[in-house]
C-alpha positions, 0 to 999 in steps of 0.5 A: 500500500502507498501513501501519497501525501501532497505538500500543499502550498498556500491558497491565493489571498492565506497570510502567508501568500501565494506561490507558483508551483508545489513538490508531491510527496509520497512514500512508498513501502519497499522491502526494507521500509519506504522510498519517499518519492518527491515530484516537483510539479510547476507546468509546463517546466517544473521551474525552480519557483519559490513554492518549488524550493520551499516545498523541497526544503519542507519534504527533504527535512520531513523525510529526513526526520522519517525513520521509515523513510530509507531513501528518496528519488527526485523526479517532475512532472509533466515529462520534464524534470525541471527547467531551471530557474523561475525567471519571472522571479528575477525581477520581483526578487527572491523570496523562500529558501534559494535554490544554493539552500536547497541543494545544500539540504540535499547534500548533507542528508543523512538519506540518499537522494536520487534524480530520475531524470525524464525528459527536459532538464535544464538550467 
């Protein structure tokens, strides 16, 4: 059995604001515990918005803490693996975790953390 546990942004108008784009999670039983699976889903190129690395920061420490979880694989949504940089947000700036951050969070886990790379992947 499965368990697909969304991380759900903020709706438009909620104190914290609004953000483009959100990471699924989900933990999948394996033999030997469970795999967390984590989907950046941003449309049409899974950009690196600030509701993408925030959710990130938020699912790599959730599955960090999960005893249950052994390892994680990176993927995206839509047939792309991730566009790069959000550049709608160079102007406005940078708000949330910065993607340096993001990947440092992933460096030093004490979990592996694997990308399955599927269609596009740039930046």
């Amino acid at each position: 059995k499965q368990t697909i546990i969304p991380f759900k942004l903020p709706k438009p108008g909620d104190l914290t604001g609004s953000m483009k784009g959100q990471v699924l999670y989900e933990k999948r039983p394996t033999n030997n515990g469970h795999v967390a699976i984590l989907t950046m889903d941003n449309k049409p190129v899974n950009a690196l918005s600030e509701g993408v690395r925030v959710g990130l920061d938020k699912c790599i420490k959730d599955l960090v803490a999960d005893p249950e979880i052994k390892a994680a694989v990176l993927t995206g949504a839509h047939g792309v693996f991730c566009g790069g940089a959000d550049i709608s947000e160079f102007a406005s700036g940078l708000n949330g975790p910065s993607l340096p951050q993001v990947i440092s969070l992933m460096e030093k886990s004490s979990k592996p953390i694997v990308a399955a790379v599927d269609g596009l992947a740039l930046g």
